[in-house]
C-alpha positions in Angstrom: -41.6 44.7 -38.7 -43.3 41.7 -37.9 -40.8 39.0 -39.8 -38.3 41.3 -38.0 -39.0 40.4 -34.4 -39.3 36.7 -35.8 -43.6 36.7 -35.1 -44.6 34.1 -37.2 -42.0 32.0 -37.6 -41.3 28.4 -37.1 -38.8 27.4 -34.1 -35.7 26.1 -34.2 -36.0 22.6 -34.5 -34.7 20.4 -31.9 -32.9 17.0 -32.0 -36.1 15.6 -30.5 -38.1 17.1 -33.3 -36.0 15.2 -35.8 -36.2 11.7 -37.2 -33.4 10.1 -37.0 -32.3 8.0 -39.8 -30.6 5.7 -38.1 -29.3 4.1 -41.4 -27.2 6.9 -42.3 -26.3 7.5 -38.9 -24.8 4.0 -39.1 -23.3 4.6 -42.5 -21.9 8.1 -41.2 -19.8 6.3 -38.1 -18.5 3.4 -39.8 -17.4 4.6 -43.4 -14.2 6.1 -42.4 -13.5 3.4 -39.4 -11.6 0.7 -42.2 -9.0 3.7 -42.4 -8.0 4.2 -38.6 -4.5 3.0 -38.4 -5.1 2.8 -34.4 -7.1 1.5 -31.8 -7.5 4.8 -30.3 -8.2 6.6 -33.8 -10.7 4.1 -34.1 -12.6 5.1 -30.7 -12.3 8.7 -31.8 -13.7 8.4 -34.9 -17.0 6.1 -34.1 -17.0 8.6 -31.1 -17.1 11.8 -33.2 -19.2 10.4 -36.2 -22.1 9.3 -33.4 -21.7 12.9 -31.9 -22.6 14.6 -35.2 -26.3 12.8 -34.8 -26.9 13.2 -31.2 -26.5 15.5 -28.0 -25.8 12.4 -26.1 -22.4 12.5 -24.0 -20.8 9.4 -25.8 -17.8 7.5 -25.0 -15.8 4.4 -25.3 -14.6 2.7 -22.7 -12.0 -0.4 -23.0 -10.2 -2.8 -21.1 -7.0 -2.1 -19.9 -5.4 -4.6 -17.7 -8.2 -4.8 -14.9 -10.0 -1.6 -15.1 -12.5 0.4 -18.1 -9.9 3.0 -19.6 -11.7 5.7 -21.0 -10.3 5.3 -24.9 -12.6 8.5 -26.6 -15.3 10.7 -25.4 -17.2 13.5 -26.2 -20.1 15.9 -24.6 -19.1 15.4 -20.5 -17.4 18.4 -19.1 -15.7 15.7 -17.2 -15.2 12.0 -17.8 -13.8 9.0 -15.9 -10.3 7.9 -17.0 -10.7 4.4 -15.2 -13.6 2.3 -13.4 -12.9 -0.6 -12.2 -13.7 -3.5 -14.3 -17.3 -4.0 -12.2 -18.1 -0.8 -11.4 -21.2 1.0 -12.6 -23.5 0.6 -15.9 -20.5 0.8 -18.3 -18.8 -2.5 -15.8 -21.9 -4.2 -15.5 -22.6 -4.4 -19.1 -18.9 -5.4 -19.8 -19.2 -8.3 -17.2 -22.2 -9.4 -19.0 -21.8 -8.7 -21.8 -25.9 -7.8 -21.6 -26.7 -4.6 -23.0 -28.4 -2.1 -20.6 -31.2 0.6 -21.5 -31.7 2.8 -18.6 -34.8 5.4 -19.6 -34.2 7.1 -15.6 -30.8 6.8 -14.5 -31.7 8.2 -10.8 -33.6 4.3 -10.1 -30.4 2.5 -11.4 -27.9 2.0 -8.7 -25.3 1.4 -10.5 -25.5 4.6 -12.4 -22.1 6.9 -12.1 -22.8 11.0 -12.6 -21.3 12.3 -15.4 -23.6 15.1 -15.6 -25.9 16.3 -13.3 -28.7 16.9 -16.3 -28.5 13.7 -17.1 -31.4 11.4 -17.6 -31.2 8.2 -19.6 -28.1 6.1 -20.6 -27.7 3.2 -23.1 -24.5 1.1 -22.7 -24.0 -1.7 -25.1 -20.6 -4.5 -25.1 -17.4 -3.8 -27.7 -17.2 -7.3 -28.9 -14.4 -9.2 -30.6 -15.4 -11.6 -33.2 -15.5 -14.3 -30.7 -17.9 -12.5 -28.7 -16.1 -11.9 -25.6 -16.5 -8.4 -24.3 -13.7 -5.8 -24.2 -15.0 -2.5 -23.5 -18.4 -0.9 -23.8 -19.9 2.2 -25.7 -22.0 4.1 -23.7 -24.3 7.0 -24.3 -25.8 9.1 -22.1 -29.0 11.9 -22.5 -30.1 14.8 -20.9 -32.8 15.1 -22.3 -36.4 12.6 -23.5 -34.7 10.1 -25.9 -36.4 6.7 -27.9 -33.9 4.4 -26.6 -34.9 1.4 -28.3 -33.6 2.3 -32.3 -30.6 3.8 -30.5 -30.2 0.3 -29.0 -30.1 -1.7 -32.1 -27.8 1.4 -34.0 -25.2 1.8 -30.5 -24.5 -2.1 -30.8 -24.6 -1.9 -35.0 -21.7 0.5 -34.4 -20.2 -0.9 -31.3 -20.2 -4.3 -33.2 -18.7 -3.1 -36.0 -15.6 -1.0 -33.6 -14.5 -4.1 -31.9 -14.2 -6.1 -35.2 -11.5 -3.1 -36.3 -9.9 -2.8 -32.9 -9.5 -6.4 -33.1 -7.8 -5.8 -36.9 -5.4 -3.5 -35.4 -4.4 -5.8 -32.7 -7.0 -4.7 -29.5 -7.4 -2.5 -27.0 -4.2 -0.3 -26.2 -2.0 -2.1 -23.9 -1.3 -0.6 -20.4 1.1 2.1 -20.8 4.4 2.0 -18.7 3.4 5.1 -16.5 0.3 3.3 -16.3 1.9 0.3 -15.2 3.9 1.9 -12.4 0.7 3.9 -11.4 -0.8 0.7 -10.5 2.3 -0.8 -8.9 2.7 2.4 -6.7 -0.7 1.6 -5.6 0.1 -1.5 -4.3 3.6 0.2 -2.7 1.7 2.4 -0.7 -0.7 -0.6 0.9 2.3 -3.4 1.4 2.4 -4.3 4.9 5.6 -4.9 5.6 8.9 -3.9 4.3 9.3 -7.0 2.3 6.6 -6.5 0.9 7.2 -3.1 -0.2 10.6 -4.8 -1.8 8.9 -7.3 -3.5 6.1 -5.3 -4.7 9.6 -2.9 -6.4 11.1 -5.7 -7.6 8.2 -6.5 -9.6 7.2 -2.8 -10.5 10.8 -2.8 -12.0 10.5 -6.0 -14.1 7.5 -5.2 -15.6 7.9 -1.5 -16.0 11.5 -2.0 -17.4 10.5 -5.3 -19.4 13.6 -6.7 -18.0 14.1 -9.9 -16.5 15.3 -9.4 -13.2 15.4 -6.8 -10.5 16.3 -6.6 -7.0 16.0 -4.0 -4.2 18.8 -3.4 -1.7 17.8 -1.7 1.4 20.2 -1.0 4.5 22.7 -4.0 3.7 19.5 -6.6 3.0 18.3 -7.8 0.0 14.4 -7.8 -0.7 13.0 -11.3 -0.9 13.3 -13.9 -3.3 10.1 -14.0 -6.0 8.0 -18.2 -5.6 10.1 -18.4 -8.6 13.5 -16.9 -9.3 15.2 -16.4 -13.1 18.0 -18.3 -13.4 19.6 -15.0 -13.3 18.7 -13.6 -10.1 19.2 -17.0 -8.6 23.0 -16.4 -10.2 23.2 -12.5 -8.5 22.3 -13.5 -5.5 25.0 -16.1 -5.0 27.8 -14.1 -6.3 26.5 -10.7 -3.8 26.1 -13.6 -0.6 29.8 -14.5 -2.1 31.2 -10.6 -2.1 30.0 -10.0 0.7 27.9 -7.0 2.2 31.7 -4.8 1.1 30.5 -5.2 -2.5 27.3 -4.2 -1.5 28.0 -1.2 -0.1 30.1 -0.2 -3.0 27.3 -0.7 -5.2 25.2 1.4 -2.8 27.6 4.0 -2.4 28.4 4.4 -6.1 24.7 5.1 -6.7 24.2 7.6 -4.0 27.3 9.4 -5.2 27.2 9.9 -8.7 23.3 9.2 -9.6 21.2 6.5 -11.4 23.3 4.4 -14.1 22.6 2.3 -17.4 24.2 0.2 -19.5 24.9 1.0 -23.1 25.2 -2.5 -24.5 28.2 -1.6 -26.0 30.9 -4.3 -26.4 34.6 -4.6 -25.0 34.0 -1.7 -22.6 34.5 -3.6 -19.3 32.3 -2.8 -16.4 34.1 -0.8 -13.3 35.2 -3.0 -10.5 32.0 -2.4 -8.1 29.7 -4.1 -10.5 31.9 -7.4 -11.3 29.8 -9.8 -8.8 27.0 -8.8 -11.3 29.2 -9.3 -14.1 29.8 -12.8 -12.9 26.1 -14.1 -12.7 25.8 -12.8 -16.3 24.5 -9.8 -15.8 25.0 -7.8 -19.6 22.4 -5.1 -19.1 21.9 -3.0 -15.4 20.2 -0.1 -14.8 21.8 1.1 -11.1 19.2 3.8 -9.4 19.8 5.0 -5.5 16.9 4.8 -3.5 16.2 6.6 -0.3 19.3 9.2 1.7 22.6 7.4 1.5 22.7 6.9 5.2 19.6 5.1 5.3 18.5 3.8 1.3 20.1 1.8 -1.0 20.4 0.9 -4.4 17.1 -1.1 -6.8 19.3 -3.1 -9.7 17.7 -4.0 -12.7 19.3 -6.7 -14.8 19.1 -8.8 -17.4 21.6 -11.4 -19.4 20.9 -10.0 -22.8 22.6 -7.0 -23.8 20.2 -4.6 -24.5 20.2 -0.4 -24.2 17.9 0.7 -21.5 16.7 4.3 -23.2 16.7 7.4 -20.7 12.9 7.3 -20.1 13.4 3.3 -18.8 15.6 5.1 -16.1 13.1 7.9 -15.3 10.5 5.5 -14.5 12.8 3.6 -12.9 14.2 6.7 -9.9 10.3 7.1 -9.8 9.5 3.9 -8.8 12.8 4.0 -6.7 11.5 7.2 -5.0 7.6 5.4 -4.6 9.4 2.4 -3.0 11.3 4.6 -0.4 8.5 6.5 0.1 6.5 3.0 1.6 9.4 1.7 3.2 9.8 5.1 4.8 6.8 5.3 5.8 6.2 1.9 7.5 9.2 2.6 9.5 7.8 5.9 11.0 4.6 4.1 11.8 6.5 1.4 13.3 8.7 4.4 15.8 5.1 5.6 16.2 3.5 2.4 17.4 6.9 1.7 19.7 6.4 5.3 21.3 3.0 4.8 21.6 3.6 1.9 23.7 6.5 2.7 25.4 7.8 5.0 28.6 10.3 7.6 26.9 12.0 7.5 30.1 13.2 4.0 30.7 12.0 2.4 27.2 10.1 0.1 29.5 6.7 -1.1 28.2 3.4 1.0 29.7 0.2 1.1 30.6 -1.2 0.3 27.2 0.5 -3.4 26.3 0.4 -4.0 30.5 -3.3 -4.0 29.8 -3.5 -6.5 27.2 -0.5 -9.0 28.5 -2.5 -9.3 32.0 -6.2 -10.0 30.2 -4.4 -13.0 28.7 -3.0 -13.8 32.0 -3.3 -17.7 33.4 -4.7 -18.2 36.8 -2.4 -20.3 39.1 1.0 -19.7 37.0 1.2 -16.1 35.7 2.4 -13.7 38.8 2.1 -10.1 39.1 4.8 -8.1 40.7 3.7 -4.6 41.9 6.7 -2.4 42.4 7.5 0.7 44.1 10.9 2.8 44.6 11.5 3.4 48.3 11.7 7.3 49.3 11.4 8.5 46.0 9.5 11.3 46.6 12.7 12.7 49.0 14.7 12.6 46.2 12.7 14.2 43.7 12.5 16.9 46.7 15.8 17.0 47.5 18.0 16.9 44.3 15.2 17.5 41.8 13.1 15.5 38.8 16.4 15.1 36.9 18.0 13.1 39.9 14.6 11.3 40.1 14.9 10.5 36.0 18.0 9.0 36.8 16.9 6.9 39.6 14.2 5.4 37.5 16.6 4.6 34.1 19.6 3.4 36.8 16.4 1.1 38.7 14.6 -0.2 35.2 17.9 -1.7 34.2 18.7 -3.3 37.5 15.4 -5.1 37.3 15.4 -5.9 33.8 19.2 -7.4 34.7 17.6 -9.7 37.3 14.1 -10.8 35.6 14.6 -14.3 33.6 14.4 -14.4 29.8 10.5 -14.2 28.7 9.7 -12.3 31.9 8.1 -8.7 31.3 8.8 -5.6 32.8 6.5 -2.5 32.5 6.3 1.3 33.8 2.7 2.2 35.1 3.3 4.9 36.8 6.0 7.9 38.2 7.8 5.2 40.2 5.8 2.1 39.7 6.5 -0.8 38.3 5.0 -4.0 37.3 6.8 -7.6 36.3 4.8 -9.6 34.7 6.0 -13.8 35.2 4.9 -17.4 34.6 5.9 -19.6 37.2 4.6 -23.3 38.5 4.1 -22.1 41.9 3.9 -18.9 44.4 7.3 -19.6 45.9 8.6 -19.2 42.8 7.2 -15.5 42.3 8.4 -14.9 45.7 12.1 -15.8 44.7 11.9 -13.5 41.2 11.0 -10.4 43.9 13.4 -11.2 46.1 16.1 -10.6 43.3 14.7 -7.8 42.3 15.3 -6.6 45.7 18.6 -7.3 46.1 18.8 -5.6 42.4 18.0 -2.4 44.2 20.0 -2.6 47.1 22.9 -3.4 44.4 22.3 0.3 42.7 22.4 1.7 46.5 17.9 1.8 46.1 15.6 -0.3 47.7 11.9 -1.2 46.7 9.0 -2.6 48.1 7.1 -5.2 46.0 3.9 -7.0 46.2 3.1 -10.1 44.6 0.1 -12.0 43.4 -1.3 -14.9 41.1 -4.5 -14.8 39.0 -7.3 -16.9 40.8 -9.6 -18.6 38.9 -12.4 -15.8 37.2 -10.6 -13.4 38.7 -10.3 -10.1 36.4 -6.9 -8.7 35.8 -7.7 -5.3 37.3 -8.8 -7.3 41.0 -5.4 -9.7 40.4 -3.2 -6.3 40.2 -5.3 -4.7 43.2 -4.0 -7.9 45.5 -0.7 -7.1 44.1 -0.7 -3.3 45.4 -2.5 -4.6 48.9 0.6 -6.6 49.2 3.1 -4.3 48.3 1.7 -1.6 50.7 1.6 -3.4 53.6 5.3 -4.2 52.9 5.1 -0.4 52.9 3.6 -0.8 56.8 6.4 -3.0 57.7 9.7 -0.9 56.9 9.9 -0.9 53.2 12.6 -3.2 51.4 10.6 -6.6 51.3 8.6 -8.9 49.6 5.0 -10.2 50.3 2.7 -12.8 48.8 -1.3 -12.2 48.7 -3.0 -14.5 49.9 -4.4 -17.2 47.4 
């Protein structure tokens, strides 16, 4: 009865309650590692082995172009693919190249949750034979741990892994998905559309591995790269010789019948849309259509040696295509968005917004202000309705603009107001501008009144443009249809 409800009996021992013979634990990990016939087999293996003497959440991180890819792991419900190259234990320890032993991970800054239970965490460097770092293995416990013989065994075995992942040639180069997963990152933050372009064209080259790509977006080709292949140098003369017919061919083709390769296949000519290619030398071409066909284009990626893109170079290819469009897309409609934003619907004139900021930079003594206002108005909004009134406005915005001077700046402040905002050497001048404004009006069968005023020394923009209304209603006073100058 007793032995039956376990009274008496020893517990369970525990991984704490264990010595660890750290000698076989070593022996254990690395017996089978002269066999893995990868770098990855490698990290699973030294991974696994480790896991079969300790609780710890293990893994092996490595370095993959500029960021820690997680290789193997083991123990984390959850593990980080990628940290940046700098970025927690695991980055500071493969920037050093120090070892760190962290007994209490919550006074560590740098410590990144993997677990919530967890407690300590011993990272050591992967080191080639040269002793430059290039990953880490790290190990992390949940539970009261003797880091120190762990330190010495973790870089035994981490010592021993980078002298086989250097025999095997490594750490795993960046896959081509991964590569485009980086590129699309920088996509999505280019500025500008040439640089979204750009940015594609060099996606393409290195995703594709081949020598030469170019994006074609609404008739324009993106920029040239510091330093052009011969090749590209040699396609862009022969398209600048076609002319932007042959372009749109090229474009058209693509949107019509879908993304194109080139087999490498000898005395099969090319069709005729692709012979200013042909020309520069271009053997090898995958063709992929980018964006609608009304708006897109085509991203061409060349090269002069004949080789045979495989179907997968052309998948990655319409995804980058699609990425690319994506940014340009999207700059555009934040570009509409900023124009709205600062401009009347109405009359397309500038507002309130950029009238702000042109008349805080304004220069006392030469820039003039010229406050506006439609005569009657008001009667005909009455009379004939807001439509007429619209139509008023558009018909008056365009006489003005028609009469300002190249570099002067018209803007809509409010239902019938206007402001023009001028440099000129002296008042008189200022006075002239209105006056042609006027007769601008009375051209369209309108008539306004306008006020006008200069900037005085520490004067503040708002007080410049209150002169400017003074002005302009007490041409108001006098009969409408006029002109006056504040006084300086």
């Amino acid at each position: 009865m007793i032995e039956r409800f376990g009274v008496g009996r020893a517990p369970s021992p525990t991984w704490n309650d264990v010595r660890v013979d750290h000698q076989r634990v070593i022996r254990d990990v690395t017996v089978r590692l002269p066999m893995a016939s990868s770098t990855p087999e490698a990290c699973r293996w030294t991974v696994t082995g480790l896991s079969r003497h300790t609780p710890a959440t293990i893994s092996v991180l490595l370095a993959v172009h500029d960021r820690l890819r997680c290789v193997a792991a083991t123990g984390a419900w959850q593990v980080f693919a990628t940290v940046p190259a700098r970025t927690g234990i695991v980055g500071r320890v493969y920037a050093t190249g120090v070892p760190a032993v962290v007994p209490d991970v919550t006074v560590d800054p740098d410590y990144l949750p993997v677990r919530p239970d967890v407690t300590a965490e011993l990272c050591v460097p992967v080191l080639d034979p040269t002793g430059r770092a290039i990953g880490v293995l790290d190990l992390q416990w949940s539970e009261p741990t003797d880091l120190e013989p762990w330190r010495e065994t973790a870089q035994r075995l981490a010592d021993g892994l980078g002298a086989r992942i250097t025999a095997l040639g490594g750490p795993p180069a960046e896959s081509r998905s991964e590569k485009l997963l980086r590129h699309a990152a920088a996509l999505s933050s280019a500025p500008t559309e040439g640089e979204v372009m750009g940015a594609a064209a060099r996606a393409a080259r290195e995703v594709s591995t081949l020598s030469t790509a170019l994006l074609l977006i609404g008739g324009q080709l993106g920029p040239s790269p510091a330093t052009p292949s011969d090749l590209e140098t040699r396609i862009r003369a022969e398209l600048a010789a076609a002319g932007p017919a042959a372009l749109d061919r090229m474009v058209v083709r693509a949107h019509r019948y879908g993304a194109g390769y080139t087999l490498g296949e000898t005395g099969h000519p090319p069709t005729e849309d692709y012979r200013p290619l042909t020309r520069a030398g271009v053997r090898t071409l995958v063709a992929v259509p980018v964006g609608p066909t009304d708006a897109g284009g085509v991203l061409l990626v060349a090269d002069e040696r004949a080789l045979r893109p495989d179907p997968t170079t052309v998948s990655l290819m319409e995804l980058l295509a699609g990425q690319a469009w994506t940014s340009v897309d999207r700059l555009r409609t934040l570009a509409r968005l900023r124009e709205q934003a600062s401009s009347d619907p109405l009359t397309g004139l500038r507002h309130t917004g950029p009238f702000g900021q042109r008349i805080a930079a304004a220069t006392p003594g030469r820039t003039a202000l010229l406050a506006i206002d439609v005569d009657g108005f008001k009667t005909v909004n009455d009379t004939y309705g807001h439509q007429a009134g619209d139509r008023v406005l558009v018909g008056l915005a365009r006489a003005l603009e028609g009469a300002l001077r190249h570099g002067d700046e018209l803007y809509r402040i409010g239902g019938d107001e206007f402001v023009a905002v001028i440099e000129v050497s002296r008042p008189e001048e200022a006075v002239r501008i209105a006056e042609r404004l006027t007769e601008a009006a009375r051209r369209i069968g309108r008539t306004i009144s306008v006020g006008v005023a200069l900037p005085r020394p520490g004067e503040t923009p708002d007080r410049t443009l209150k002169r400017a209304d003074q002005a302009l209603y007490a041409v108001k006073r006098q009969g409408r249809d006029g002109v006056l100058l504040s006084a300086a």
